[in-house]
N, CA, C and O atoms as CSV, one atom per row, in Angstrom:
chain,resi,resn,atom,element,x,y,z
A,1,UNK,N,N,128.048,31.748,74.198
A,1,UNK,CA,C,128.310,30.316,74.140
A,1,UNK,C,C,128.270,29.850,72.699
A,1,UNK,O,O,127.218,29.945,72.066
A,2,UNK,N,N,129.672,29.213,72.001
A,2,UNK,CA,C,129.541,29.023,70.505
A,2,UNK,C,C,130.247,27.611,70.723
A,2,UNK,O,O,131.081,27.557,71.627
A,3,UNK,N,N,130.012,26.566,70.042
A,3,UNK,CA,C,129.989,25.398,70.036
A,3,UNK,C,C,130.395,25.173,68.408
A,3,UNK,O,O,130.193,26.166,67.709
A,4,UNK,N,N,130.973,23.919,67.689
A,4,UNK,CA,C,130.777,23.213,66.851
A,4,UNK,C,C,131.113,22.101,66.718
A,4,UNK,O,O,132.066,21.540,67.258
A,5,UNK,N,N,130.067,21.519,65.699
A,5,UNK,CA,C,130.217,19.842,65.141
A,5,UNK,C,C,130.543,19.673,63.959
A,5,UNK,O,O,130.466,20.566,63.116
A,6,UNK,N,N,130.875,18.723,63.774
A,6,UNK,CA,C,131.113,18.277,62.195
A,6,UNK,C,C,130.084,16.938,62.056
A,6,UNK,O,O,129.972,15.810,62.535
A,7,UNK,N,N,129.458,17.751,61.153
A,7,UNK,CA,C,127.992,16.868,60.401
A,7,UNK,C,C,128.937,15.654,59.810
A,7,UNK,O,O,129.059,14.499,60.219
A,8,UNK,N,N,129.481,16.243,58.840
A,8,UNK,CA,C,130.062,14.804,58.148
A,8,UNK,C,C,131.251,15.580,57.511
A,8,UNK,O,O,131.371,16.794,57.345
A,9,UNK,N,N,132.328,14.287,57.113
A,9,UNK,CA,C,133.656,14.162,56.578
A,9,UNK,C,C,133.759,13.101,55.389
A,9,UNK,O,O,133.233,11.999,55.543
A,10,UNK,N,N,134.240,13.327,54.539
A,10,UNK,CA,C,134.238,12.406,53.302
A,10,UNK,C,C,135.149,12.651,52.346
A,10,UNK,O,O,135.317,13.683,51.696
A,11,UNK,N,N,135.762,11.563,52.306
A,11,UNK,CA,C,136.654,12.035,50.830
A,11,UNK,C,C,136.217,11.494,49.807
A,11,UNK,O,O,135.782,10.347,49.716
A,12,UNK,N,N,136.336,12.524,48.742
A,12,UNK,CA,C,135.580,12.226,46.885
A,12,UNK,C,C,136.788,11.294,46.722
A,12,UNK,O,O,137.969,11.487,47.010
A,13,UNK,N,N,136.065,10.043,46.087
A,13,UNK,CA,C,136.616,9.099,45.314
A,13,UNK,C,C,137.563,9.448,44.000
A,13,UNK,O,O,138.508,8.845,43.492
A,14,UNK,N,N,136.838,10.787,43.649
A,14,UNK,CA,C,137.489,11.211,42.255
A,14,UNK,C,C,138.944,12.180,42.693
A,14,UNK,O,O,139.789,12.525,41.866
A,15,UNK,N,N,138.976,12.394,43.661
A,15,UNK,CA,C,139.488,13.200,43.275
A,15,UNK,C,C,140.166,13.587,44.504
A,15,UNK,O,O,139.379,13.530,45.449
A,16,UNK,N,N,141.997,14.170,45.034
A,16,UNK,CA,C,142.294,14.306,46.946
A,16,UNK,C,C,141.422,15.472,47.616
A,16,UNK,O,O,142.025,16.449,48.059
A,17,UNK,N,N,139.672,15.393,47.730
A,17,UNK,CA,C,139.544,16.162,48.576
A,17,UNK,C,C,138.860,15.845,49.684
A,17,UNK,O,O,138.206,14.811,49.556
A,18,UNK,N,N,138.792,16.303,50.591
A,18,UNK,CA,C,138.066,15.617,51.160
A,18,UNK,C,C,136.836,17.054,51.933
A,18,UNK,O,O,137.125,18.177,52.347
A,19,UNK,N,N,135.484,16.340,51.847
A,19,UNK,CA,C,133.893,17.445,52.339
A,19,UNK,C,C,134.006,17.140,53.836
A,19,UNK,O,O,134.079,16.186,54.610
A,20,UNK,N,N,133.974,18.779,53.811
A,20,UNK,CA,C,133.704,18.386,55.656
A,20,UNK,C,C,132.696,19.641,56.147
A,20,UNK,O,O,132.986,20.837,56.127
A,21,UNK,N,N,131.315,18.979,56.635
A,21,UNK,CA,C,130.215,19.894,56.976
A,21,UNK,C,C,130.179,20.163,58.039
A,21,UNK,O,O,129.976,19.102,58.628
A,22,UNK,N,N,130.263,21.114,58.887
A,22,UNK,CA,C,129.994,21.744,60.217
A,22,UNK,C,C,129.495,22.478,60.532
A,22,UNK,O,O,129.857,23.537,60.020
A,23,UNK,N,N,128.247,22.602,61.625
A,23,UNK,CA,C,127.817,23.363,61.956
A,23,UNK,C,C,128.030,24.479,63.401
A,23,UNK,O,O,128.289,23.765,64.370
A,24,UNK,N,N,127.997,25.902,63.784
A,24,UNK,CA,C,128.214,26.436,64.376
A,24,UNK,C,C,127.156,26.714,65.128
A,24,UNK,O,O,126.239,27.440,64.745
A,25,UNK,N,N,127.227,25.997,66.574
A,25,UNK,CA,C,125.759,26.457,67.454
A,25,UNK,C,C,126.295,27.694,67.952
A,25,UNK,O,O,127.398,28.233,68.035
A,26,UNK,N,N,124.911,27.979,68.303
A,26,UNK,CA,C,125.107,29.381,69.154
A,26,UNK,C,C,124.279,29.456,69.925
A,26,UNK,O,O,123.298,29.202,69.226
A,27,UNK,N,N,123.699,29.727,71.492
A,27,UNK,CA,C,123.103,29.928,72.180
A,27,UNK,C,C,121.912,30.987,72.407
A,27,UNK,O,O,121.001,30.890,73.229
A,28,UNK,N,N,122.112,31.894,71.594
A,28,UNK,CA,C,121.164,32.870,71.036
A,28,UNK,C,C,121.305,33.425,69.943
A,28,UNK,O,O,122.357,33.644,69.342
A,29,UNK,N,N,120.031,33.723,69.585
A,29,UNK,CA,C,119.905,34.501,67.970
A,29,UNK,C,C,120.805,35.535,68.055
A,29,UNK,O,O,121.663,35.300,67.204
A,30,UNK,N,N,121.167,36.968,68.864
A,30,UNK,CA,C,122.196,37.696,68.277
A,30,UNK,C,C,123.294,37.116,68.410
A,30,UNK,O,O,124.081,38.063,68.413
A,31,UNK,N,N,123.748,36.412,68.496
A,31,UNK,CA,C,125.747,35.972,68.519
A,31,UNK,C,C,125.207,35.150,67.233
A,31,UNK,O,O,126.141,34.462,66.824
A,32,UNK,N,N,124.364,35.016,66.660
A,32,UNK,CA,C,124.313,34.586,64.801
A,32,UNK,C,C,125.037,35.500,64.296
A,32,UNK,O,O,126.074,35.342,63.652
A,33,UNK,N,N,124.318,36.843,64.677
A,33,UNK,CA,C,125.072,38.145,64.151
A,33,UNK,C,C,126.167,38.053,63.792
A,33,UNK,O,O,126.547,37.980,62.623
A,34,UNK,N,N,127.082,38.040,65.168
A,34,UNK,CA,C,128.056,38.229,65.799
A,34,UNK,C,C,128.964,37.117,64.584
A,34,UNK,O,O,129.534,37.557,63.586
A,35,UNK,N,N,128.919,35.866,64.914
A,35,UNK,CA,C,129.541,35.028,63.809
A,35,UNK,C,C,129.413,34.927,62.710
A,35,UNK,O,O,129.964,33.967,62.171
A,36,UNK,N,N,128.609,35.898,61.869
A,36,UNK,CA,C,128.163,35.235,60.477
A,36,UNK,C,C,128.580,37.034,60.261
A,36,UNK,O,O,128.191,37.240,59.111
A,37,UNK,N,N,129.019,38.048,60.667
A,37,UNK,CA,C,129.498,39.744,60.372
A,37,UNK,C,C,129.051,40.119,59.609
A,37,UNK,O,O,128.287,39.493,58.875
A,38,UNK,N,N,129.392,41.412,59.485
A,38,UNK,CA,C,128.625,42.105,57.926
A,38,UNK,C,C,128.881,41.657,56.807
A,38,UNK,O,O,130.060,41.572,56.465
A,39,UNK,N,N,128.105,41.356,56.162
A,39,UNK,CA,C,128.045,40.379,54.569
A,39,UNK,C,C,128.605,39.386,54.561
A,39,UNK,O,O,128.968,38.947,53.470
A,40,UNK,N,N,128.941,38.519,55.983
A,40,UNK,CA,C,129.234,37.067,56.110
A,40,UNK,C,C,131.057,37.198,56.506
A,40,UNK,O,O,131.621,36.181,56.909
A,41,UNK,N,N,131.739,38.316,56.370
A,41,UNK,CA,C,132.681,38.995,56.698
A,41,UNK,C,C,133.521,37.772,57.845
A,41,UNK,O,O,134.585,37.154,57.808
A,42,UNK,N,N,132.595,37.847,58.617
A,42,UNK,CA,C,133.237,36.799,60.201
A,42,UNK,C,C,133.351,35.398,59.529
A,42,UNK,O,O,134.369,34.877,59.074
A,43,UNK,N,N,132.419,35.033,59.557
A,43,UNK,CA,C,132.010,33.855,58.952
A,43,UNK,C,C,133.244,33.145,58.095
A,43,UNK,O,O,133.772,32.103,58.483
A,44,UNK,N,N,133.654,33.871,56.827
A,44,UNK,CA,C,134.610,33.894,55.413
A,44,UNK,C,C,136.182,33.450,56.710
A,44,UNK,O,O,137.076,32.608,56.630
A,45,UNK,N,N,135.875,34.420,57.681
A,45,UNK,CA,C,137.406,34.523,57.809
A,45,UNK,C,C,137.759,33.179,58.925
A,45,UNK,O,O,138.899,32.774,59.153
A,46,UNK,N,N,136.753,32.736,59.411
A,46,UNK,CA,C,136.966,31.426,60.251
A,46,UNK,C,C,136.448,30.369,59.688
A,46,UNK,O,O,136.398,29.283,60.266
A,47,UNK,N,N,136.094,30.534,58.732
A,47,UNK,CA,C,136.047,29.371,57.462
A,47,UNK,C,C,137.625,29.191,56.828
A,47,UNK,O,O,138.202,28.114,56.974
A,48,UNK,N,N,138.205,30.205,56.189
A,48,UNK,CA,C,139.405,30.134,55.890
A,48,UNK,C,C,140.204,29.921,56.885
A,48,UNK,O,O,141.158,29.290,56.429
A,49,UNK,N,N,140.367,30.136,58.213
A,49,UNK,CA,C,141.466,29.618,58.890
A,49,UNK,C,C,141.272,28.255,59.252
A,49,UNK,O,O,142.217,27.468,59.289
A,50,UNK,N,N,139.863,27.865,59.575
A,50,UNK,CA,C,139.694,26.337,60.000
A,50,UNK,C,C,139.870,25.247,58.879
A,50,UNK,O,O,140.116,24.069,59.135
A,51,UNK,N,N,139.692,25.848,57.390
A,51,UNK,CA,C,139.557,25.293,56.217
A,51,UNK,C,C,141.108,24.880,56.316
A,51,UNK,O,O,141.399,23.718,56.031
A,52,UNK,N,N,142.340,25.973,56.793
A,52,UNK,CA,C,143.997,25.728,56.295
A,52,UNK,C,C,144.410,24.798,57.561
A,52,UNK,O,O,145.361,24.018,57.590
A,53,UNK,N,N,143.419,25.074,58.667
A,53,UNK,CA,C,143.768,24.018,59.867
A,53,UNK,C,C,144.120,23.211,59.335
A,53,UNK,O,O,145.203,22.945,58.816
A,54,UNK,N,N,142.662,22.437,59.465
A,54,UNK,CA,C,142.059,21.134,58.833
A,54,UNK,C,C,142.617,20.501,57.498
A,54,UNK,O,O,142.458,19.288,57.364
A,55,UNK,N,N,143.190,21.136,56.601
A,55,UNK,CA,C,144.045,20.396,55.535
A,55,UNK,C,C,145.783,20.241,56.250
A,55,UNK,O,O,146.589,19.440,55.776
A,56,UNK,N,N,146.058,21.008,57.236
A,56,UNK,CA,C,147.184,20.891,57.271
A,56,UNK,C,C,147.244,19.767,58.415
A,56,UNK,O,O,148.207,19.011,58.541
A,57,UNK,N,N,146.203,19.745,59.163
A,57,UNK,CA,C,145.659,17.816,59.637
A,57,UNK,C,C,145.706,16.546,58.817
A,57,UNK,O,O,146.271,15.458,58.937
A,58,UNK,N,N,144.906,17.096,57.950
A,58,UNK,CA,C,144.488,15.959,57.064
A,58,UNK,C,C,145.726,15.616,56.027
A,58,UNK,O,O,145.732,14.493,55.523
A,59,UNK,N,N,146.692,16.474,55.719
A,59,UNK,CA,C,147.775,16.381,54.473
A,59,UNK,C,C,146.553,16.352,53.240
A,59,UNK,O,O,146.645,15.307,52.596
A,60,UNK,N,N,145.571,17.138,52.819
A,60,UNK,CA,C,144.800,16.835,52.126
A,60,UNK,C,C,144.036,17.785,51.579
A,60,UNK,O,O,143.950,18.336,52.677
A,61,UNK,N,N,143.366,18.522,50.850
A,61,UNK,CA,C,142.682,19.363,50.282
A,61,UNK,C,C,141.227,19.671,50.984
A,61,UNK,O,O,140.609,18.646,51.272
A,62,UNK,N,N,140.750,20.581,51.221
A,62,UNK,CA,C,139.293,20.455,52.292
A,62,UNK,C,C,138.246,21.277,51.424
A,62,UNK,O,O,138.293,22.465,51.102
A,63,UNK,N,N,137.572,20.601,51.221
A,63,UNK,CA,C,136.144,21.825,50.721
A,63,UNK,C,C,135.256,22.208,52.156
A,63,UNK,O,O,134.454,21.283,52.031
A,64,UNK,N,N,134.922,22.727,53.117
A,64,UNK,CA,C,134.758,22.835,54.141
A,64,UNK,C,C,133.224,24.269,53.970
A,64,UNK,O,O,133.211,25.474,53.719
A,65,UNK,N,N,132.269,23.321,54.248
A,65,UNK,CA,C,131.133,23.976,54.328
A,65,UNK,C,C,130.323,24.588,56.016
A,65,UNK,O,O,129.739,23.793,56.752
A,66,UNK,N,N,130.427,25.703,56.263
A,66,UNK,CA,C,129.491,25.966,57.276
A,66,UNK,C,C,128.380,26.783,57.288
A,66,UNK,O,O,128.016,27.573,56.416
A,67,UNK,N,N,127.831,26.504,58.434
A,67,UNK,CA,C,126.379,26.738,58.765
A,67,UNK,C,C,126.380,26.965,59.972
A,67,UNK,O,O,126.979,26.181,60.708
A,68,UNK,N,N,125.544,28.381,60.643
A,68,UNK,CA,C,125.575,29.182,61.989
A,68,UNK,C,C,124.028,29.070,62.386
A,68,UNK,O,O,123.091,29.658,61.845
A,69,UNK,N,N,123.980,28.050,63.610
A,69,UNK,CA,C,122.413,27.607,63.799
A,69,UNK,C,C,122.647,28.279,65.317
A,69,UNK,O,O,123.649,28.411,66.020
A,70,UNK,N,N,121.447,28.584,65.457
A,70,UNK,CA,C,121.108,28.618,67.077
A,70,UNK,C,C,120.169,27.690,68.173
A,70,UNK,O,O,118.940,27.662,68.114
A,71,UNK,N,N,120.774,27.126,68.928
A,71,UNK,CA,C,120.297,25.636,69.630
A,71,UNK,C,C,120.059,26.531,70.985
A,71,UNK,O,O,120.421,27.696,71.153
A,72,UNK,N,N,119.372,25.709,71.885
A,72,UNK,CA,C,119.249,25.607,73.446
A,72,UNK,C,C,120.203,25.074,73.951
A,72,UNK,O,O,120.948,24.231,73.451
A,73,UNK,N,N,120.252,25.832,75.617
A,73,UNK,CA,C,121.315,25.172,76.162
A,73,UNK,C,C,121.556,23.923,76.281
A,73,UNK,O,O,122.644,23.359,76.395
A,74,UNK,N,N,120.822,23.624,76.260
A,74,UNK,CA,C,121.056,21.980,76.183
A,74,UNK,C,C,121.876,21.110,75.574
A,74,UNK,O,O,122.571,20.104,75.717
A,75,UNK,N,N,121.523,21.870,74.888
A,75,UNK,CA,C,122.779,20.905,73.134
A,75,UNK,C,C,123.817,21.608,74.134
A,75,UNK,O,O,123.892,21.020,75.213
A,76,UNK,N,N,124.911,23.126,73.965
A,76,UNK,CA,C,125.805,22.942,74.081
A,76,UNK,C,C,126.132,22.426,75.221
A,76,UNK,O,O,127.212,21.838,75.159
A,77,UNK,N,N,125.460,22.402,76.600
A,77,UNK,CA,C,125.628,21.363,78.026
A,77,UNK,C,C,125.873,19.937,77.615
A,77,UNK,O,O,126.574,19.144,78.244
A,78,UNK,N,N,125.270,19.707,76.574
A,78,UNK,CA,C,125.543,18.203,76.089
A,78,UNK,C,C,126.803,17.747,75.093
A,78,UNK,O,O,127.156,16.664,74.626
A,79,UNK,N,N,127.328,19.176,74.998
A,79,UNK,CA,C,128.666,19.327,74.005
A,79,UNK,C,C,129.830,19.904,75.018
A,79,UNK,O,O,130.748,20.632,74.642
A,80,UNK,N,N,129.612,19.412,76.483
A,80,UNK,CA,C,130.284,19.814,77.199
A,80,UNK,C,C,130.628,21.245,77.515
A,80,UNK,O,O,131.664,21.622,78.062
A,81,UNK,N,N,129.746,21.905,77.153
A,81,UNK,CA,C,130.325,23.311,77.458
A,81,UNK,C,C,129.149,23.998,78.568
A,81,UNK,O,O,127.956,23.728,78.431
A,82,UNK,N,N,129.632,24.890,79.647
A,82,UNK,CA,C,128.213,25.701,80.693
A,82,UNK,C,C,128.423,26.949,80.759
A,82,UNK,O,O,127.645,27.674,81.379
């Protein structure tokens, strides 16, 4: 069970980019593993595809930060997912 949110979205005043923080739940400690791969390997590569998504949404430049937490079911039942 893998879930995500977006903490926050913002575009720098200075400059077309826009920060977008999200975090990746996970339902148990090994599927951390599992998403974050050897030397962050997984992680890099669904950062870069969600990073080219998300600008090609936005028409806009993305600095796109994540983070792979592990929650109780609860959260993701409450993120619609069972």
């Amino acid at each position: 069970s893998v879930a995500v949110t977006v903490e926050e979205m913002k575009k720098r005043e200075d400059k077309e980019i826009v920060d977008v923080s999200a975090v990746i739940l996970v339902e148990k400690e090994s599927q951390k593993g599992i998403v974050i791969g050897a030397g962050g390997s997984m992680l890099k590569q669904v950062g870069m595809q969600a990073r080219s998504d998300i600008e090609r949404l936005l028409g806009s430049k993305v600095n796109l930060t994540l983070w792979v937490k592990r929650d109780d079911v609860s959260m993701l039942t409450r993120l619609g997912y069972e």
